[in-house]
N, C-alpha and C positions, 0 to 999 in steps of 0.2 A: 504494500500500500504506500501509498506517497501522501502527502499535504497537496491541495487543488494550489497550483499557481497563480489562482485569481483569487487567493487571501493573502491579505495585507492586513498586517496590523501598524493601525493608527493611535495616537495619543490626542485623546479629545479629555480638555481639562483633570489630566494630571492622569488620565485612566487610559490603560490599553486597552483596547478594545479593538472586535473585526467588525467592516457592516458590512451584511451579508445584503448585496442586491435582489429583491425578490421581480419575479418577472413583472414584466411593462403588461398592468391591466391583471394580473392575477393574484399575484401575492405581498404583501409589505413587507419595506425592507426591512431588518431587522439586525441589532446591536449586540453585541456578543462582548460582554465582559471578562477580560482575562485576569486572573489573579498570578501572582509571579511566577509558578511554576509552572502553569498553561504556556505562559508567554515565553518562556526559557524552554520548552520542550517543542514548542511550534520552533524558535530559533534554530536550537543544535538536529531539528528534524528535516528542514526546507530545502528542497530540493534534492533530496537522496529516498532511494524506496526503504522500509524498516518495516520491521512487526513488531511484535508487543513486545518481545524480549529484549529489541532495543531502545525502547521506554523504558523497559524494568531495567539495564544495563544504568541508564541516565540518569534515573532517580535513585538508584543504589550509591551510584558513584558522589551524589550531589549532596544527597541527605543520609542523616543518620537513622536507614530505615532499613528494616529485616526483607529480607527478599517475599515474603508472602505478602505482605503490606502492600510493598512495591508492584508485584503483581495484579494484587484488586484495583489498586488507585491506575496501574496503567490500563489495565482490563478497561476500566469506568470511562478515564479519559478517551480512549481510544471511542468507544461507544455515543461517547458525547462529539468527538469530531464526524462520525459517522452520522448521526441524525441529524445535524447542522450540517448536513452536506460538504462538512469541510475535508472529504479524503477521496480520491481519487485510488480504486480498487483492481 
């Protein structure tokens, strides 16, 4: 899986955030707030393919956090890029 190329993250008043374009006449657009390790894993992730175990690899490496943790929380994250359309599969 990949990050979709057509996400950018922007800093609108002090916040990262992605906005997600919804199509012309169907959907609204919509803001996607990133908290710091969203925005650091979208980073070390953009523009190379990975799977989950190199999330769990990044946030192992990042934080002081036990490999099963790391797991769920990238499990989650990865799921949440996936429903906001943000991964290219």
């Amino acid at each position: 899986m990949k990050i979709d190329s057509k996400i950018k993250v922007r800093d609108i008043a002090g916040e990262k955030v992605v906005i997600m374009q919804g199509r012309l006449g169907a959907d609204l657009t919509r803001i996607i707030q990133l908290n710091g390790s969203s925005q650091w894993l979208l980073e070390q992730l953009a523009d190379r393919d990975f799977e989950v175990a190199d999330v769990v690899e990044l946030l192992t490496s990042r934080y002081d956090v036990d490999c099963q943790t790391a797991t769920a929380d990238a499990m989650t994250w990865v799921e949440q890029l996936r429903e906001n359309k943000m991964l290219v599969e």
